[in-house]
N, C-alpha and C positions, 0 to 999 in steps of 0.2 A: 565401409560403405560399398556396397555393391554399385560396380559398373556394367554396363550392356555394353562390349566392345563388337565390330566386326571383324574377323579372324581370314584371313585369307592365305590360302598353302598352295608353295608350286610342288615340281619334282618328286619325289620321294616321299616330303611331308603329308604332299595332297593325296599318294599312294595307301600310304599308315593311317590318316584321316578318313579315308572315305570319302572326300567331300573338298571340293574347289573353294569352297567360303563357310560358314557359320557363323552366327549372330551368339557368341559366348558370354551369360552374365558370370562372374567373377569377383571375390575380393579382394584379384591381383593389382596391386598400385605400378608397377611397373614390369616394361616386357618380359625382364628376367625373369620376375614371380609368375607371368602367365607363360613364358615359356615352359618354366617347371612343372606348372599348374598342367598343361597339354601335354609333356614329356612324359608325363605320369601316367595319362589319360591312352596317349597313345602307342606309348611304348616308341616316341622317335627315337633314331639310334646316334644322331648328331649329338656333340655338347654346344651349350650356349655360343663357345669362342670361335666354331667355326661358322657363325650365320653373320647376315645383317639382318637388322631389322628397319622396317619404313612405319612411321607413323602417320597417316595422313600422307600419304608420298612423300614423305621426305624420312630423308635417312636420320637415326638417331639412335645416338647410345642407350643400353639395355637399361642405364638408370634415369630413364624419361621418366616423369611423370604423368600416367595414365588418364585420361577422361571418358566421363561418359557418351559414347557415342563414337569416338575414336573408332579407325577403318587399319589396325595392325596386321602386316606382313612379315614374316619369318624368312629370310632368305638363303636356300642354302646354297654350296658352292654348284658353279655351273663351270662342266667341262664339255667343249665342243671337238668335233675332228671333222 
């Protein structure tokens, strides 16, 4: 079953994207499979282990179960000086 998620990328992802947000339909069921799904796409250079990810704002394991309509964030690591 195809889902319509919203995809939103900060840092480096949003670099490799092109693009601050997208509206992704998919027949990834969870973040892991649409991260792969985008890693592919985009060529990001992170692995799954070093992000989090937000579903709906809130933070949740890569084996979340996906919906349609769902607002997914990708987060990678943030270093400040």
């Amino acid at each position: 079953m195809s889902r319509n998620l919203i995809v939103r990328y900060f840092a480096g992802l949003k670099e490799k994207a092109g693009v601050p947000s997208e509206t992704v339909e998919t027949n990834a069921v969870t973040p892991s499979e649409l991260y792969a799904e985008l890693k592919s796409r985009y060529d990001f250079p992170l692995a799954e282990d070093l992000l989090k990810v937000s579903v709906n704002r809130e933070y949740q394991p890569f084996s979340w179960r996906l919906s349609d309509g769902d607002e997914v964030v990708f987060i990678p690591p943030v270093s400040g000086g």
